[in-house]
Structure formats: C-alpha cells, structure tokens
N, CA, C, O and CB atoms as a CASP TS submission, in Angstrom:
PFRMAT TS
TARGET T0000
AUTHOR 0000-0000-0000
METHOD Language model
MODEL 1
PARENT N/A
ATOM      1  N   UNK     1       2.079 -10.642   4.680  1.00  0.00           N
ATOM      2  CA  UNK     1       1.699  -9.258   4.411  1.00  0.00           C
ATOM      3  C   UNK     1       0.404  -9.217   3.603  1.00  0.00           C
ATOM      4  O   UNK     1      -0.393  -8.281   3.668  1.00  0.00           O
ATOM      5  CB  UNK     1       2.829  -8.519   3.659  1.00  0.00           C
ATOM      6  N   UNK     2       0.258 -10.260   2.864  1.00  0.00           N
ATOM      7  CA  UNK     2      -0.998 -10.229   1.773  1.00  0.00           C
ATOM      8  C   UNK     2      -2.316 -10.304   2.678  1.00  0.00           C
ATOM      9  O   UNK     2      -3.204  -9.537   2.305  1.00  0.00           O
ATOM     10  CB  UNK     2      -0.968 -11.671   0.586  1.00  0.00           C
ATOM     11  N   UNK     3      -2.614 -11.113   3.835  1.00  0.00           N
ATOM     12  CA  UNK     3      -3.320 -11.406   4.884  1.00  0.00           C
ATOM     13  C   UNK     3      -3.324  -9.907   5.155  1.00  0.00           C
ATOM     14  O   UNK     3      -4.200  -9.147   4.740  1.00  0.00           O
ATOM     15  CB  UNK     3      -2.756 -12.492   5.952  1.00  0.00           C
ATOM     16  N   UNK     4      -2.390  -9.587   5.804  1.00  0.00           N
ATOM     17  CA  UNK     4      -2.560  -8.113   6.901  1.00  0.00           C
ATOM     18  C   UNK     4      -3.411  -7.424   6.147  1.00  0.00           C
ATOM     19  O   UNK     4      -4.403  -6.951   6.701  1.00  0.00           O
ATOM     20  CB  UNK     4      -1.108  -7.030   7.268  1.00  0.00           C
ATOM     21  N   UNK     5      -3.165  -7.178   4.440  1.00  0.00           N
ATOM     22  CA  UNK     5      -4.328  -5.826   3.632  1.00  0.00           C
ATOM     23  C   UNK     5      -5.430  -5.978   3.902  1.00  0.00           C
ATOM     24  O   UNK     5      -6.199  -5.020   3.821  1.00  0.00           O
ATOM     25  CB  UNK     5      -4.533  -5.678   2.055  1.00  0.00           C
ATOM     26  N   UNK     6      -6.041  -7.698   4.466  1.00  0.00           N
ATOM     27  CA  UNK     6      -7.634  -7.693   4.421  1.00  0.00           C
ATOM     28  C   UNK     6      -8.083  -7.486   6.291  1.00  0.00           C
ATOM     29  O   UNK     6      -9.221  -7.466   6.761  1.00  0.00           O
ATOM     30  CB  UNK     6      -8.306  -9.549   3.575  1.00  0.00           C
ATOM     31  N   UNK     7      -6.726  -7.355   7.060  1.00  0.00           N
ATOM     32  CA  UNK     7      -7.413  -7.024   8.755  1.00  0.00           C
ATOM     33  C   UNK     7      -8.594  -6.706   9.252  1.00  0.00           C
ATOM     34  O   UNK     7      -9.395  -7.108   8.409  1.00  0.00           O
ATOM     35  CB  UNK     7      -6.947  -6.039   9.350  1.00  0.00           C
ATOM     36  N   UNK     8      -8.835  -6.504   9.614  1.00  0.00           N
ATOM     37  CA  UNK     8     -10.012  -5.709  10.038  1.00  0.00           C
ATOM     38  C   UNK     8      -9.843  -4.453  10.927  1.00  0.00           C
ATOM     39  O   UNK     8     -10.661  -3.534  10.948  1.00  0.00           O
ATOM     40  CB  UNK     8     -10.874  -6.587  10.737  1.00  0.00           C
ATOM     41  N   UNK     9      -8.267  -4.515  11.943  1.00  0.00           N
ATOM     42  CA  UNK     9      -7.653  -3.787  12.042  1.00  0.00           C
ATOM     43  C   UNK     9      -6.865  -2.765  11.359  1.00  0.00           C
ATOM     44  O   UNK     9      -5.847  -3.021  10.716  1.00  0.00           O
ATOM     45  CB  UNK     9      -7.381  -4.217  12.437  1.00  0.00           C
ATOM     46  N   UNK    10      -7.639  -0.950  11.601  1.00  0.00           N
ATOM     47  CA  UNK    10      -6.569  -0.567  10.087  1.00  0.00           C
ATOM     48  C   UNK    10      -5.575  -0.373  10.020  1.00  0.00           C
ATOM     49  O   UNK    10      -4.998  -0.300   8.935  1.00  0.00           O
ATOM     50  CB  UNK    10      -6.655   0.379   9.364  1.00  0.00           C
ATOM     51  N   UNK    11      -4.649  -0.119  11.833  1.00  0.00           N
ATOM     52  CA  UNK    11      -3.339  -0.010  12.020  1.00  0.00           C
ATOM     53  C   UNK    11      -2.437  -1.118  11.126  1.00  0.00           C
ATOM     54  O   UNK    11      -1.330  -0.955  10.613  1.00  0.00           O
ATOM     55  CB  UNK    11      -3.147  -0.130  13.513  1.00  0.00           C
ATOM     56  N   UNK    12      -3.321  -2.315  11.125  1.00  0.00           N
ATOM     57  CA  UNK    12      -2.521  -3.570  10.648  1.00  0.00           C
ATOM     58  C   UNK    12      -2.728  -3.558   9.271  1.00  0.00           C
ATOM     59  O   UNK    12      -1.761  -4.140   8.780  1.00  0.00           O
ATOM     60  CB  UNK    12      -2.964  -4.988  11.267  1.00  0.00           C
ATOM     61  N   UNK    13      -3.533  -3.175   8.350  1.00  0.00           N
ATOM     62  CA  UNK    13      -3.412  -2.521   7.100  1.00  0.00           C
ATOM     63  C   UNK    13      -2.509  -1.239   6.582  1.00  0.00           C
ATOM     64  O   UNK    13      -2.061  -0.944   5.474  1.00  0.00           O
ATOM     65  CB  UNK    13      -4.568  -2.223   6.922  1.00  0.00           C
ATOM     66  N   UNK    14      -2.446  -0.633   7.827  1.00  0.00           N
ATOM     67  CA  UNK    14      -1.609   0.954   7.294  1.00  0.00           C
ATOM     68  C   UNK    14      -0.114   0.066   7.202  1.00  0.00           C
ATOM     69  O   UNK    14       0.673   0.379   6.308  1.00  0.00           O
ATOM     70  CB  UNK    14      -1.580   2.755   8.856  1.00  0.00           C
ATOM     71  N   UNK    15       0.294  -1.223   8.313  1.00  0.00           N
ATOM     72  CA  UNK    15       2.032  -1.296   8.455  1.00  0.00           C
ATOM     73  C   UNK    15       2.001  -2.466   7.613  1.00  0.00           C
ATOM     74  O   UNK    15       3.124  -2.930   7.418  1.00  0.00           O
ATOM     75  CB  UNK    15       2.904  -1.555  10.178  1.00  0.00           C
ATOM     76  N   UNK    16       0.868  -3.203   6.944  1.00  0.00           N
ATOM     77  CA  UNK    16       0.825  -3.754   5.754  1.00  0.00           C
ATOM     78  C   UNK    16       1.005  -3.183   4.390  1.00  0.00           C
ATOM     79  O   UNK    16       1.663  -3.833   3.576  1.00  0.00           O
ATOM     80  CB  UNK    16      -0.129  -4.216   5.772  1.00  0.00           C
ATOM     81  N   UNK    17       0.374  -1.779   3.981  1.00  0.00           N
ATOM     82  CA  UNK    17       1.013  -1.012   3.243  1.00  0.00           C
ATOM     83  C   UNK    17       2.505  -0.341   2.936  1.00  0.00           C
ATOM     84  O   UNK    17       3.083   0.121   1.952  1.00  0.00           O
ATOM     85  CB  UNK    17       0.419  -0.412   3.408  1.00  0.00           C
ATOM     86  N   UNK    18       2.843  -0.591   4.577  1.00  0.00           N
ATOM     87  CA  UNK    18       4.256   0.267   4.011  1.00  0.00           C
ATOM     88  C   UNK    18       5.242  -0.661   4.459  1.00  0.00           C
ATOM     89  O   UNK    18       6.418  -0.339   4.626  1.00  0.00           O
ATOM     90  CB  UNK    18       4.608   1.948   4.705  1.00  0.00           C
ATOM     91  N   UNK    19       4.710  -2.005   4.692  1.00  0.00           N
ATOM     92  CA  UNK    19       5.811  -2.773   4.481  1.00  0.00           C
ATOM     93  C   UNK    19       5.854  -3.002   2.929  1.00  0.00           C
ATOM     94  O   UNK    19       6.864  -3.228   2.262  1.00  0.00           O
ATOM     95  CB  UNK    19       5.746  -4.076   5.329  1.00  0.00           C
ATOM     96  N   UNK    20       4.383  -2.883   2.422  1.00  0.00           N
ATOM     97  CA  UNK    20       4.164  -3.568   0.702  1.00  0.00           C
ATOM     98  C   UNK    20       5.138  -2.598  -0.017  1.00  0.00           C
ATOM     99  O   UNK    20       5.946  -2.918  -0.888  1.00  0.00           O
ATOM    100  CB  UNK    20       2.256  -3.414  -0.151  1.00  0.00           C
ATOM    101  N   UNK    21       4.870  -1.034   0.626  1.00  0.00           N
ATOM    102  CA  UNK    21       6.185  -0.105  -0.096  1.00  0.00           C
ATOM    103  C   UNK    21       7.458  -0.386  -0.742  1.00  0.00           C
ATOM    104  O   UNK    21       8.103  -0.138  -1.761  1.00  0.00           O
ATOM    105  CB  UNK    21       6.713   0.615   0.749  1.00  0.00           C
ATOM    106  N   UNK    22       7.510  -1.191   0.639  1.00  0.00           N
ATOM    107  CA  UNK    22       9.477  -1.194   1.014  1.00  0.00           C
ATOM    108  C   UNK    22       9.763  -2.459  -0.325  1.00  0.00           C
ATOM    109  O   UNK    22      10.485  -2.261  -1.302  1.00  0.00           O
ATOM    110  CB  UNK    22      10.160  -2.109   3.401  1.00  0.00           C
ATOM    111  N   UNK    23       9.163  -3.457  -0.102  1.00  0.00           N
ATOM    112  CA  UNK    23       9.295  -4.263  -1.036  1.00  0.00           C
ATOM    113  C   UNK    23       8.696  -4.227  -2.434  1.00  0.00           C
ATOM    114  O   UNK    23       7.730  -4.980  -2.563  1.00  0.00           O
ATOM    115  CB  UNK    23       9.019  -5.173  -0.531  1.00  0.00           C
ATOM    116  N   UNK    24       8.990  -3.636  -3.345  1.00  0.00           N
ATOM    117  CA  UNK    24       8.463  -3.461  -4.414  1.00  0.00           C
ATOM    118  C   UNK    24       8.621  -4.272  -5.410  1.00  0.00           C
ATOM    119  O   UNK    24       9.696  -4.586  -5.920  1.00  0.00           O
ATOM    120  CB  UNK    24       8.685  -2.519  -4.716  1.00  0.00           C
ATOM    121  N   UNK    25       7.354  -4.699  -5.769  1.00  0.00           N
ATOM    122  CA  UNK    25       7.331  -5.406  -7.029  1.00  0.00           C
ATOM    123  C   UNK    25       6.026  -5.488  -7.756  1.00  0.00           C
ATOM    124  O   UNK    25       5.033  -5.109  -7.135  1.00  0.00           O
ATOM    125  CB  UNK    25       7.784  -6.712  -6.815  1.00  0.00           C
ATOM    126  N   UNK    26       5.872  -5.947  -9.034  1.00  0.00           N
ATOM    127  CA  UNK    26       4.823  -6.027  -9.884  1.00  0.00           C
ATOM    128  C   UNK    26       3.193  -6.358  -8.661  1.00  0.00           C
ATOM    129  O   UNK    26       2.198  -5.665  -8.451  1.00  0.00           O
ATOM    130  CB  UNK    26       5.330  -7.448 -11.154  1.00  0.00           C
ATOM    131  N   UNK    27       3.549  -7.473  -8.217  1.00  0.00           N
ATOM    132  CA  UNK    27       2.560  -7.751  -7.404  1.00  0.00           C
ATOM    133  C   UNK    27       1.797  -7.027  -6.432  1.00  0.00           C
ATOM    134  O   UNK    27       0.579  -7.027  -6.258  1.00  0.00           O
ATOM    135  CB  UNK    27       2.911  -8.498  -6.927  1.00  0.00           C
ATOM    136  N   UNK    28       2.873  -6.297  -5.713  1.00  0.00           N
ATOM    137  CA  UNK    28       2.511  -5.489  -4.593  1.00  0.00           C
ATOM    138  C   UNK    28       1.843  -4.700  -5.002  1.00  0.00           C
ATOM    139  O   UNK    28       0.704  -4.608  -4.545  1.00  0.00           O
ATOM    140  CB  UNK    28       3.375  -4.934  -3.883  1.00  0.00           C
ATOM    141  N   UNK    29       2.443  -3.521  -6.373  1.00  0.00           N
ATOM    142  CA  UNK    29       1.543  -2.622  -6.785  1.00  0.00           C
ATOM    143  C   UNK    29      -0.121  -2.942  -6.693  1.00  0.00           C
ATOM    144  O   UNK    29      -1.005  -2.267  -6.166  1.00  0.00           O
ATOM    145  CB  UNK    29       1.960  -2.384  -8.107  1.00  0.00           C
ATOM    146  N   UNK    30      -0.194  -4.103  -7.339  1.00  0.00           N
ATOM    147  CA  UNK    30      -1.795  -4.790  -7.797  1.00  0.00           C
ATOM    148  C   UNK    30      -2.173  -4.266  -6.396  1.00  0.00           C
ATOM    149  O   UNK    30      -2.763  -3.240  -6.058  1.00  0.00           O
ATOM    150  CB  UNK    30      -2.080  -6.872  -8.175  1.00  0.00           C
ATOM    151  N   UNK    31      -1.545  -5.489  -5.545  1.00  0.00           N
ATOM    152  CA  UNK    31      -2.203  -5.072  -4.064  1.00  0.00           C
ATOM    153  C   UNK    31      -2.546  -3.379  -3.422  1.00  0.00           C
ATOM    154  O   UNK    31      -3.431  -2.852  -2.747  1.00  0.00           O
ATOM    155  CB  UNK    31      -1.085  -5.700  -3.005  1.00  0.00           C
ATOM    156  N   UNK    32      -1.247  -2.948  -4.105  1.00  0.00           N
ATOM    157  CA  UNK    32      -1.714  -1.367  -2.883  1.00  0.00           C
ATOM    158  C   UNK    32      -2.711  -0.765  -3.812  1.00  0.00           C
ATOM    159  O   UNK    32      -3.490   0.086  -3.382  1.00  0.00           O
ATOM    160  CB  UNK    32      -0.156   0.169  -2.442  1.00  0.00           C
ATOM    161  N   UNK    33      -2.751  -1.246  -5.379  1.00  0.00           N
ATOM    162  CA  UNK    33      -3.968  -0.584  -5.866  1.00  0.00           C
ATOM    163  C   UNK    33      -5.268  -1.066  -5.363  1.00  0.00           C
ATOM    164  O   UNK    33      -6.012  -0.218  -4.869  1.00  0.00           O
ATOM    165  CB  UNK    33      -4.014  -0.672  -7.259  1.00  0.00           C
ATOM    166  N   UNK    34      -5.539  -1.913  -5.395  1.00  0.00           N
ATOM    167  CA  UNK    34      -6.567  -2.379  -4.485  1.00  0.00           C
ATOM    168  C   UNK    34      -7.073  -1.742  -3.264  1.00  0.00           C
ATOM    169  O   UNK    34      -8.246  -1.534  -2.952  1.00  0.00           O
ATOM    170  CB  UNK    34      -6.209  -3.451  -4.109  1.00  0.00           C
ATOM    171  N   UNK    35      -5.960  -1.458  -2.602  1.00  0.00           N
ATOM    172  CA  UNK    35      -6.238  -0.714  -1.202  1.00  0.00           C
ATOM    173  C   UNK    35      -6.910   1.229  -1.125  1.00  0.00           C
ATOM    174  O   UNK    35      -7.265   1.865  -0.133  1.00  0.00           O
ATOM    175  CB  UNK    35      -4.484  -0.806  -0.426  1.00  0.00           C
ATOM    176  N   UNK    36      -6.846   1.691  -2.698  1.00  0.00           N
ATOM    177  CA  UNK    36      -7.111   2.814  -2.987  1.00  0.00           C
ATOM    178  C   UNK    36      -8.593   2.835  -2.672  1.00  0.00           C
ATOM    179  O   UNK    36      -9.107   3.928  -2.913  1.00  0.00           O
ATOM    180  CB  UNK    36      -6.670   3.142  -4.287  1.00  0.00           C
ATOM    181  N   UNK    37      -9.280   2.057  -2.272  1.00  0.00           N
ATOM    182  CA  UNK    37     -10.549   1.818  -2.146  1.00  0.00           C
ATOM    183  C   UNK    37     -10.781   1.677  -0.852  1.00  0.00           C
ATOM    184  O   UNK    37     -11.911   2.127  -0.658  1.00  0.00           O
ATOM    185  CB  UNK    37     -10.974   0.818  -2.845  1.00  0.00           C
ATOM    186  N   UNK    38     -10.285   1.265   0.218  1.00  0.00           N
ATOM    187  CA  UNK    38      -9.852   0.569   1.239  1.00  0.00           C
ATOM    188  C   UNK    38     -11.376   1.487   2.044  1.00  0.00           C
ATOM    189  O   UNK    38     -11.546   2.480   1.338  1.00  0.00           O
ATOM    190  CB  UNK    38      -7.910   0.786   1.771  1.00  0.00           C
ATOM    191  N   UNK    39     -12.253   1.479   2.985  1.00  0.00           N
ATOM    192  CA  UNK    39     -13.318   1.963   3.583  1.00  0.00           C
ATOM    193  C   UNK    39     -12.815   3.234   4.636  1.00  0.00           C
ATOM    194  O   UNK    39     -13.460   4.145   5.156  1.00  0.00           O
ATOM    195  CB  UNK    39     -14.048   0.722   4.285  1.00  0.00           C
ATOM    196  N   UNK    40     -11.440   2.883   4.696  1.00  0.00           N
ATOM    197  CA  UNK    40     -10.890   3.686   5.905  1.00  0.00           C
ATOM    198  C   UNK    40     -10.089   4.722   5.349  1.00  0.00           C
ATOM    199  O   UNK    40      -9.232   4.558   4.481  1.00  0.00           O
ATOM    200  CB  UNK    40     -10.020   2.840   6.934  1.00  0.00           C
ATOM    201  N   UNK    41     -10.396   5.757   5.868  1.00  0.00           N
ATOM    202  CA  UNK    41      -9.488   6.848   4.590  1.00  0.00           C
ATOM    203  C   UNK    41      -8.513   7.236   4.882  1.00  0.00           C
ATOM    204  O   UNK    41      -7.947   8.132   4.255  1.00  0.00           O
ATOM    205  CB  UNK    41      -9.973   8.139   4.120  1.00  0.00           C
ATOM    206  N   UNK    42      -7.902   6.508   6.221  1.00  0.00           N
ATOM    207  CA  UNK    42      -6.390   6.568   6.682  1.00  0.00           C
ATOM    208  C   UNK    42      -5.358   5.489   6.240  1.00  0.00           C
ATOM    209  O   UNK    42      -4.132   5.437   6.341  1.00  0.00           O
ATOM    210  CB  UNK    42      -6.365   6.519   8.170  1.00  0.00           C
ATOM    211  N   UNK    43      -6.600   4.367   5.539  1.00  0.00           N
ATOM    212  CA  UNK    43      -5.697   3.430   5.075  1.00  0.00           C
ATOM    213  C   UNK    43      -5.292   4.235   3.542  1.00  0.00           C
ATOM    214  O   UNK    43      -4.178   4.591   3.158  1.00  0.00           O
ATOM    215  CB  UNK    43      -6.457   1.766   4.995  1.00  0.00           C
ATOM    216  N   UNK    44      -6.632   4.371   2.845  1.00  0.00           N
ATOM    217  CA  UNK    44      -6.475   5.313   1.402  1.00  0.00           C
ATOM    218  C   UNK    44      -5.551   6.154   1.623  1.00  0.00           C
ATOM    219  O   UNK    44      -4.602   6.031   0.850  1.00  0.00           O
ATOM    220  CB  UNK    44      -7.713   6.189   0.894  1.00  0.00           C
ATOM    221  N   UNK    45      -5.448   7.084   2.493  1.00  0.00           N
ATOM    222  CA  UNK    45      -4.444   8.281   2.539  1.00  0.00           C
ATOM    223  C   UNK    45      -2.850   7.443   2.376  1.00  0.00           C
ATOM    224  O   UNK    45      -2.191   7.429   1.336  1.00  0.00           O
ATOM    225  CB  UNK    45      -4.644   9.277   4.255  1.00  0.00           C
ATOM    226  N   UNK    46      -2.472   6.801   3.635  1.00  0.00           N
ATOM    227  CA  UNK    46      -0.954   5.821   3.187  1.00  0.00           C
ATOM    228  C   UNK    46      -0.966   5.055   2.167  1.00  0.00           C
ATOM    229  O   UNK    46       0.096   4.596   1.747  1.00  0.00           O
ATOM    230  CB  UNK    46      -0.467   4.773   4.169  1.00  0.00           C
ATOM    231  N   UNK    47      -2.230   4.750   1.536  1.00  0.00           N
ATOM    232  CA  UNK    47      -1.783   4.009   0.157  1.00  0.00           C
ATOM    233  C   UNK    47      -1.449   4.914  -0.661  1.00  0.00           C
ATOM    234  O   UNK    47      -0.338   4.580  -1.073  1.00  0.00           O
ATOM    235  CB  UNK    47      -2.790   3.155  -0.564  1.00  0.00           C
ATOM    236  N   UNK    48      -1.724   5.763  -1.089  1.00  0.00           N
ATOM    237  CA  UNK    48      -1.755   6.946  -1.835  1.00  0.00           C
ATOM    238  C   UNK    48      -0.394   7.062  -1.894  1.00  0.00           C
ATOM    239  O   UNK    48       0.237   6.785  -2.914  1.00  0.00           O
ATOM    240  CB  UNK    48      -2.519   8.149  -1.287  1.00  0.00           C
ATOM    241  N   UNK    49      -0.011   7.355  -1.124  1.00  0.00           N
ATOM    242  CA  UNK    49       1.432   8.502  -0.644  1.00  0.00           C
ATOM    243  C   UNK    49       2.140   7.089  -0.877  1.00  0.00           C
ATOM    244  O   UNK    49       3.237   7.256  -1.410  1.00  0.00           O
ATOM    245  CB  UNK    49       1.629   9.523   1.416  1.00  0.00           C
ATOM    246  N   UNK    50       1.834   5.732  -0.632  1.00  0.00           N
ATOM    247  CA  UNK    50       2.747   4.652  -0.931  1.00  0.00           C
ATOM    248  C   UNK    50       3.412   4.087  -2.350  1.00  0.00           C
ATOM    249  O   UNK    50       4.534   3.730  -2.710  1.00  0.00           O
ATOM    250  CB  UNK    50       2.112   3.705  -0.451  1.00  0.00           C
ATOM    251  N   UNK    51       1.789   4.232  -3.093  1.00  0.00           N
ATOM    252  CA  UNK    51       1.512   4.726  -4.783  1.00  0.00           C
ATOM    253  C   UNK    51       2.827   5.170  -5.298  1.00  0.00           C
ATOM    254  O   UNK    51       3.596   4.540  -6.025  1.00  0.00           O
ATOM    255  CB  UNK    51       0.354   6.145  -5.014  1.00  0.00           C
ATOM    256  N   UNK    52       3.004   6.756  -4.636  1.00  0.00           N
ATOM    257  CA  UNK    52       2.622   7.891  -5.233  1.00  0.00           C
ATOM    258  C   UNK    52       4.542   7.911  -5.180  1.00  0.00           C
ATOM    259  O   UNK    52       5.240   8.224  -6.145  1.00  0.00           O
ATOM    260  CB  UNK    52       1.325   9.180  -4.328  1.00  0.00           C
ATOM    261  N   UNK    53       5.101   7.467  -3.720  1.00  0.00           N
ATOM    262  CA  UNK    53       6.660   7.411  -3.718  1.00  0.00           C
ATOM    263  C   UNK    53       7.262   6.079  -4.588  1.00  0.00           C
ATOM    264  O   UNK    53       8.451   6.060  -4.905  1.00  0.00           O
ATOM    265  CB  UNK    53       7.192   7.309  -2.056  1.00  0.00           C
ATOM    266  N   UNK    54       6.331   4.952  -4.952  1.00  0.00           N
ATOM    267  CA  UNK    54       7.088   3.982  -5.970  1.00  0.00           C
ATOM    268  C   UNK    54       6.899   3.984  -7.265  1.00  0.00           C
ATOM    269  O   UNK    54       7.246   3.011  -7.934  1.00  0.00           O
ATOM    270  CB  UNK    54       6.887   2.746  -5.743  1.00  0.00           C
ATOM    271  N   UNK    55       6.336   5.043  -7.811  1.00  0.00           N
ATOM    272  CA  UNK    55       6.153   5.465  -8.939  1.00  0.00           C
ATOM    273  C   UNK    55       7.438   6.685  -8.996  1.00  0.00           C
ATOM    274  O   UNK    55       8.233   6.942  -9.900  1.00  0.00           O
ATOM    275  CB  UNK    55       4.566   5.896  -9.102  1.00  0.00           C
ATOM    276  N   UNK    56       7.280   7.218  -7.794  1.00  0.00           N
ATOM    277  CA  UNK    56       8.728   8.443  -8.208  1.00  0.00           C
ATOM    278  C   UNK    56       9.523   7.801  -7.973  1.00  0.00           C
ATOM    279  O   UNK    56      10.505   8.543  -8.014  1.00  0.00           O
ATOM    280  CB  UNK    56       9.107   9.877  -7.461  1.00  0.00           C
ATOM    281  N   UNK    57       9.978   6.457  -7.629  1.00  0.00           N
ATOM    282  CA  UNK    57      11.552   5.521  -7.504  1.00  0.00           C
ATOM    283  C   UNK    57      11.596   5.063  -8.443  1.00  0.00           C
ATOM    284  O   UNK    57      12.707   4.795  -8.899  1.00  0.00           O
ATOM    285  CB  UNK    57      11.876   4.373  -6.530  1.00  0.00           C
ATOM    286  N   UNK    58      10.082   4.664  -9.393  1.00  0.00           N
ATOM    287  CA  UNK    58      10.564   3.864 -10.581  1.00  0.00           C
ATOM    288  C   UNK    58      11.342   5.081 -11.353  1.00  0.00           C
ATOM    289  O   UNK    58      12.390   4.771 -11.919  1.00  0.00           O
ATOM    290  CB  UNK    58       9.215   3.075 -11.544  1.00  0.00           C
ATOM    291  N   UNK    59      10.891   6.489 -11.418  1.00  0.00           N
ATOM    292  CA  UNK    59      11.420   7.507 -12.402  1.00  0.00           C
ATOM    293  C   UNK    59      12.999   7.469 -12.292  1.00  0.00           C
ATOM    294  O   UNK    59      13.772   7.408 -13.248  1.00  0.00           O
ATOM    295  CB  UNK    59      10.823   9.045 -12.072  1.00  0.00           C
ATOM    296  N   UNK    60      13.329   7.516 -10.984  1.00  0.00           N
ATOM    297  CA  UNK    60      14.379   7.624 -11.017  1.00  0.00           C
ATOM    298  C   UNK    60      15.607   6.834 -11.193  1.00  0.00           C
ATOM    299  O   UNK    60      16.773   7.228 -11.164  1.00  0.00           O
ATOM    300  CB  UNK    60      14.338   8.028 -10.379  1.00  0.00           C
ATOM    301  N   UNK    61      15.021   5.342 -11.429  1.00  0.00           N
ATOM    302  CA  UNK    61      15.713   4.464 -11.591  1.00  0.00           C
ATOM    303  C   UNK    61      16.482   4.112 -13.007  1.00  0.00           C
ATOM    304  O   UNK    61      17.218   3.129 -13.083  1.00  0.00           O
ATOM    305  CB  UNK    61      14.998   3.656 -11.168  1.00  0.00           C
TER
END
C-alpha cells in the first residue's frame, strides 16, 4: 500500500488511500498526511474525507 501512494496512476492512489483508512494506525496517518498535497485534487479530495473520518473514530473511541 505504501508503493501504491507514490503511482502515477491516481485511481491507484485514491484505493491506496482508502485502503490506508481502513487500517489505521500512527503510520498511515503520516502517510495520508502527506497525500494532502497530492497534485491531483481527486486524490486530495479522498484524503481529506479519509483524514477527516479517522479523526471522528478516534473521538469516538
């Protein structure tokens, strides 16, 4: 999955992001922050929203 964030393909970055979702941990975050930058703003847009739902799971945990 760490490979897929740098694709060149962005489909393969967007299902690299939301696999990084599903699995959450310290690390991943680093990674999807990274991707907030990403050139493609469809990748930025699913990172965002990927962000944005494991921060509201940590609340609720």
């Amino acid at each position: 999955i760490v490979h897929a964030v740098r694709d060149p393909d962005t489909e393969v970055r967007i299902l690299a992001v939301r696999a990084l979702e599903t699995l959450v941990n310290e690390d991943n975050e680093t990674i999807l922050e990274s991707l907030l930058s990403d050139p493609d703003k469809k990748v930025c847009r699913y990172t965002r929203w990927a962000v944005e739902r494991i921060k509201a799971k940590k609340m609720t945990w």
